[in-house]
C-alpha positions in Angstrom: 17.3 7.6 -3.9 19.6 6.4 -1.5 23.1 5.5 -2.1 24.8 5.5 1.1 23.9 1.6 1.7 21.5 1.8 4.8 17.8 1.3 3.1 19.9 -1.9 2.4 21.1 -2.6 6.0 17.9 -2.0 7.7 16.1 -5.0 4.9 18.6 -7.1 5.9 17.9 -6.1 9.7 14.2 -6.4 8.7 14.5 -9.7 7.0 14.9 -12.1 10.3 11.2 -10.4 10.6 7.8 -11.7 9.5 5.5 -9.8 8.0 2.5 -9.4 10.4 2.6 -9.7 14.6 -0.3 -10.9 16.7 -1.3 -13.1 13.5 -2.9 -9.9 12.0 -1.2 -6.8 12.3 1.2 -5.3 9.2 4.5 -5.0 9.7 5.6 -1.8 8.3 8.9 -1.2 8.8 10.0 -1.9 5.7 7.6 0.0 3.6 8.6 3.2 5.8 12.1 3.0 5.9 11.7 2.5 2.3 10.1 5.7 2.0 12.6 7.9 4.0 15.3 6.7 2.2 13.4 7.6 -0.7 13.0 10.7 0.7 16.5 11.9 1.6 16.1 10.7 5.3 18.4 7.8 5.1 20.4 9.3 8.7 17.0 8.6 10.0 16.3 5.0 9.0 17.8 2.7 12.2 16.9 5.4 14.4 13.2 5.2 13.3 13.7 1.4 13.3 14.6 1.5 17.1 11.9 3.3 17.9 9.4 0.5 15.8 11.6 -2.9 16.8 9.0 -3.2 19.8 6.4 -3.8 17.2 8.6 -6.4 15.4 7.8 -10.8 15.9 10.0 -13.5 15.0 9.9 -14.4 11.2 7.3 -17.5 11.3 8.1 -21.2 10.2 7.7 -22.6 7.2 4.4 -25.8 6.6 6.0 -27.0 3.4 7.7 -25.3 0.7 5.8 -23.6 -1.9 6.1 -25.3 -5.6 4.9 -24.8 -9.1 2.8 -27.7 -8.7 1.0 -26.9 -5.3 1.0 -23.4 -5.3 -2.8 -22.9 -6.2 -3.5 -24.7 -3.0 -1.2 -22.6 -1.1 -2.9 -19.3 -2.3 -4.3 -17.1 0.7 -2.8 -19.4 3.5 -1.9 -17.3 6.1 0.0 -19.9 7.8 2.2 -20.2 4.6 3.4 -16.7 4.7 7.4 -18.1 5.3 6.5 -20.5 2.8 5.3 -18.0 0.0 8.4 -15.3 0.8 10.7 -18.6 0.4 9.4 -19.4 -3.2 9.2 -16.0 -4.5 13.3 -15.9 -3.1 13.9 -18.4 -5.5 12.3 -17.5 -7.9 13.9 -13.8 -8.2 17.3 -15.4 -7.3 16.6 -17.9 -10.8 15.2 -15.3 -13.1 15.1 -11.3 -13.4 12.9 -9.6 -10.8 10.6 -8.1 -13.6 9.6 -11.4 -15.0 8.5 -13.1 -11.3 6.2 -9.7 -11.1 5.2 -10.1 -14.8 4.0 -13.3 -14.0 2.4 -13.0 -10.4 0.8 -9.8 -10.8 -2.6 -10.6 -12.9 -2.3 -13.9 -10.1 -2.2 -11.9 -7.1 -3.7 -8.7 -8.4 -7.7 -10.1 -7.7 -6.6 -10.7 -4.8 -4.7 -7.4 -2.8 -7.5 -6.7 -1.1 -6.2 -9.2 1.9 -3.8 -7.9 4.5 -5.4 -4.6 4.8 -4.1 -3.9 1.2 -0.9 -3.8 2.7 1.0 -6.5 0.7 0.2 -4.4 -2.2 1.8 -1.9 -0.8 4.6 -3.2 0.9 5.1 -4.4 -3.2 4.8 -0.9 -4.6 7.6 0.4 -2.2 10.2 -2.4 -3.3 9.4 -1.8 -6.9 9.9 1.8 -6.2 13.6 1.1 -4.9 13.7 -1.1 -7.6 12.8 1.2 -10.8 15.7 3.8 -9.3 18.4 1.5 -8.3 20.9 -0.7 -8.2 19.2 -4.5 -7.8 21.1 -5.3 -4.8 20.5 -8.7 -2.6 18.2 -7.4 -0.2 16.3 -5.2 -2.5 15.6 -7.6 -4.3 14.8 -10.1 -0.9 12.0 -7.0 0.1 10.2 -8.0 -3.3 10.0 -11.5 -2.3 8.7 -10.8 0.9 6.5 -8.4 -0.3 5.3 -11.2 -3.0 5.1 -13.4 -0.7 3.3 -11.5 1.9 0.8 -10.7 -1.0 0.0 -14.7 -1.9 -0.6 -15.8 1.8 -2.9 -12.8 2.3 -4.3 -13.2 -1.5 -8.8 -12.2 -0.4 -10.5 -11.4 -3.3 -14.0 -9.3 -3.5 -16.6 -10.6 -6.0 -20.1 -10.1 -6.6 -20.0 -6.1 -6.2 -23.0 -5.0 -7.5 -22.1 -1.4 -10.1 -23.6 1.4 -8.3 -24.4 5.1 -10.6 -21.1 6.6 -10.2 -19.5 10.0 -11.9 -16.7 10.9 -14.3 -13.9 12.2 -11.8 -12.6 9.9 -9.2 -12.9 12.6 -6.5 -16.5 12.5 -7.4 -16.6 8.9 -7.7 -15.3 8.7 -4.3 -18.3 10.9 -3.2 -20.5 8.6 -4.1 -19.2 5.8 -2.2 -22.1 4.6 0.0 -20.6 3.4 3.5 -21.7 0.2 5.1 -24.6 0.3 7.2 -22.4 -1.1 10.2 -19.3 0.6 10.5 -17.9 -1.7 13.1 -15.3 -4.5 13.5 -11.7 -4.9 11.7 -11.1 -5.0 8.1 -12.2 -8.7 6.8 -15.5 -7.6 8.7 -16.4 -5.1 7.4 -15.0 -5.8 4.0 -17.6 -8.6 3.7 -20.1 -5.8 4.7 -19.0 -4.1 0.7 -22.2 -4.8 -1.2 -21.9 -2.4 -3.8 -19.6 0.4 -5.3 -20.4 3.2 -8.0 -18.9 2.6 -11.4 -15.8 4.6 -12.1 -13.7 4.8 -15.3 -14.9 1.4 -16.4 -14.8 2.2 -20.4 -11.0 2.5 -20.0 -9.1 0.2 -22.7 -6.1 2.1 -23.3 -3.0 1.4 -21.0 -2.2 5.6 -21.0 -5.5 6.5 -20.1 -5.4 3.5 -17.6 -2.3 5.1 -16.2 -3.8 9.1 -15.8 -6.7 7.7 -14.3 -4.8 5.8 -11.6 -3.5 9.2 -11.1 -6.0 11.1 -10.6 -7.3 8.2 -8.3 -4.3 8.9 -6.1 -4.5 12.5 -6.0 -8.7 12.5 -5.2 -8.0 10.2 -2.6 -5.0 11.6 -1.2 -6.6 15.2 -1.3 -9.5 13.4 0.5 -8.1 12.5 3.5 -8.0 16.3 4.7 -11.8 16.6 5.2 -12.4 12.9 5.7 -9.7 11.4 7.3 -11.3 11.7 11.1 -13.5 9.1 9.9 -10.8 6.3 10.9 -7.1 8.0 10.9 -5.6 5.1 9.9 -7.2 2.8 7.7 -8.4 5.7 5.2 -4.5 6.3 4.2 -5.0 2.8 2.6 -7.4 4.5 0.3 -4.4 6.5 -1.0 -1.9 4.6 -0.8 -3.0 1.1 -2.1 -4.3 2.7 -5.5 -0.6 4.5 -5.3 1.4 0.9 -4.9 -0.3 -0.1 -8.0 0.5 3.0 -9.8 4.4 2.4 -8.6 4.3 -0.5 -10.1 2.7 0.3 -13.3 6.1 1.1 -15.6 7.5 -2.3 -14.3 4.6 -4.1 -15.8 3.7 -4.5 -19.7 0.7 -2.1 -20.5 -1.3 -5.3 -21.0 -1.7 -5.5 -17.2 -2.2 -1.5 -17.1 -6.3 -1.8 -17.0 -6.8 -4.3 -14.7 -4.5 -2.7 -12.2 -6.3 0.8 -12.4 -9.9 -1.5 -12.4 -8.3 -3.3 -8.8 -7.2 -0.1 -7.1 -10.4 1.5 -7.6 -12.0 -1.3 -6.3 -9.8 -0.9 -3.4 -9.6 2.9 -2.6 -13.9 2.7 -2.9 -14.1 -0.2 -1.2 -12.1 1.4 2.1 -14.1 4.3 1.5 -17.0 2.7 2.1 -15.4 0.8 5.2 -14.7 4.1 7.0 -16.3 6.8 5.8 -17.0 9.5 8.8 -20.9 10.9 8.4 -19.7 13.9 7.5 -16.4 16.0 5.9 -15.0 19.0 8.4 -13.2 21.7 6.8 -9.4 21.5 7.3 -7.0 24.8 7.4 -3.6 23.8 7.6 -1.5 24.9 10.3 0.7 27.3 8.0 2.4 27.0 4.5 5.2 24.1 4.3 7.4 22.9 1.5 7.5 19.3 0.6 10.4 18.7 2.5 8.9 20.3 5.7 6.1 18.8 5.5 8.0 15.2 5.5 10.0 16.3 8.1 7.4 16.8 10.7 5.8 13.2 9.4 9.4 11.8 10.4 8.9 14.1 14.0 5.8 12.3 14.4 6.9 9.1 13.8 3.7 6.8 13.0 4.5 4.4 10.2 1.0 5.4 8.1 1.7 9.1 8.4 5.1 8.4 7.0 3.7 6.6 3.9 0.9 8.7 3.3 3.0 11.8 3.2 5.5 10.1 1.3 2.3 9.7 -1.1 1.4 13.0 -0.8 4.6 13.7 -1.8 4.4 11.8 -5.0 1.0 14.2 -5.6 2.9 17.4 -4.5 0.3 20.1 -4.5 -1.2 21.9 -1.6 -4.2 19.9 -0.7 -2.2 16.9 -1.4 0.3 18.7 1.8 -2.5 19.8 3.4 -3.7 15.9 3.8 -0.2 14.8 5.3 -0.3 17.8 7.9 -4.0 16.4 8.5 -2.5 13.0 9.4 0.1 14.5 11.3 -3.0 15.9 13.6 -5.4 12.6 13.8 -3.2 10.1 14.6 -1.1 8.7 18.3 2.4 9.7 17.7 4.8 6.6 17.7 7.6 8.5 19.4 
């Protein structure tokens, strides 16, 4: 993890910034620069950042301040996004960062299927910094925002109906049906999610709970090789949503250990089924690369979700888990 003080100058650089631009799109400069840090790239974090700032808006302004007494009202507000990040800052700047999470996860965790998934994620990364580090000021500010990105975007999915599903999760993921119409943005084509087969759903115990989540990760990230050129972008999410969650998982009591692993499957299956391509391709890999490699030419490449689904790869670390990164690497525009 980082020590030399820069994942901690670019959040404050990043805090003057809100978390979406055009009123819909992510920003995700803080969830990558989290992630090279993490990743022993630290030299490369404002240069990165110069390259992204174009993608950067204004942090927005506030409609009225977020309280204990109205926050149920304020609850998936888009417009209240400022708000939100302003009440969750006072709240970790009251009481330890753990207990605000303790208490806002099984609130906001129905719910992290707004945003993309990406408040979800932009969560996981903070906690990750968290979990390793010292709790400095703006590390502490990224899981605010992150929180408070979560609440304004809070969309829940109800009413799925339990389709046959399998014991694996890689074969789970197989029998993801997609939607008919595989058109429009995300919202769309969420509310398009009818159905979605039944996957480790007898789970009680918060250890089993916790190796399923990983083997969710690793199916889905292995996945993306052969099934990625269905919609390069949006089918990281199907890796690295599940992956936030399992970040978070050894911040939270094992109490909340089920539910989490039930929310990221619906997640990773539910963006399955958003973008599935007709059919898998066979991917060879362009040569054999080491982890650090393999990173490396994600950070050549530049584009924010290849960062953060290598950086999950990563966290996976075997060769079809490597292989999916390089995959990325190939699919998707090039930010530099």
């Amino acid at each position: 993890m980082d020590t030399t003080g820069i994942l901690d100058e670019a959040l404050q650089r990043l805090h003057s910034s809100g978390p979406e631009r055009l009123g819909r799109l992510t920003n995700h400069a803080p969830m990558a620069v989290e992630a090279l840090a993490a990743r022993g790239q630290a030299n490369s974090v404002h240069r990165w950042l110069d390259r992204y700032a174009r993608k950067l808006e204004e942090f927005p302004s506030g409609v009225e301040p977020v309280t204990e007494a109205n926050w149920r009202f304020a609850l998936g507000d888009s417009r209240r996004a400022a708000d939100w990040i302003g009440y969750f800052g006072r709240e970790i700047a009251e009481r330890p960062w753990r207990d605000v999470l303790t208490e806002w996860w099984p609130r906001l965790l129905p719910g992290m299927y707004g945003g993309s998934t990406h408040p979800v994620i932009r969560v996981g990364h903070a906690v990750r910094t968290l979990l390793v580090s010292e709790s400095t000021e703006p590390r502490l500010d990224e899981l605010a925002h992150g929180l408070g990105y979560w609440a304004a975007r809070y969309h829940p999915v109800t009413d799925l109906a339990p389709l046959p599903g399998a014991d694996s999760a890689a074969a789970a993921l197989d029998a993801v049906t997609p939607i008919p119409e595989r058109d429009g943005g995300f919202a769309a084509r969420l509310g398009r999610v009818t159905g979605l087969p039944v996957w480790a759903d007898a789970i009680t115990d918060p250890d089993e709970a916790h190796h399923c989540l990983t083997e969710l990760v690793r199916a889905a990230t292995h996945r993306y090789a052969t099934h990625g050129h269905g919609e390069e972008t949006m089918l990281v999410h199907a890796a690295t949503a599940p992956n936030a969650v399992l970040r978070t998982l050894p911040a939270l009591p094992h109490a909340l250990w089920v539910p989490s692993l039930r929310a990221a499957w619906t997640a990773s299956a539910a963006v399955t089924a958003m973008y599935a391509p007709d059919a898998l391709v066979t991917y060879t890999p362009p040569g054999t690369f080491t982890p650090e490699e393999v990173f490396e030419r994600a950070l050549a490449h530049g584009d924010e979700h290849v960062i953060k689904l290598t950086d999950t790869a990563l966290d996976i670390g075997d060769e079809r888990a490597l292989a999916a990164a390089l995959r990325s690497v190939e699919l998707s525009e090039p930010l530099f």
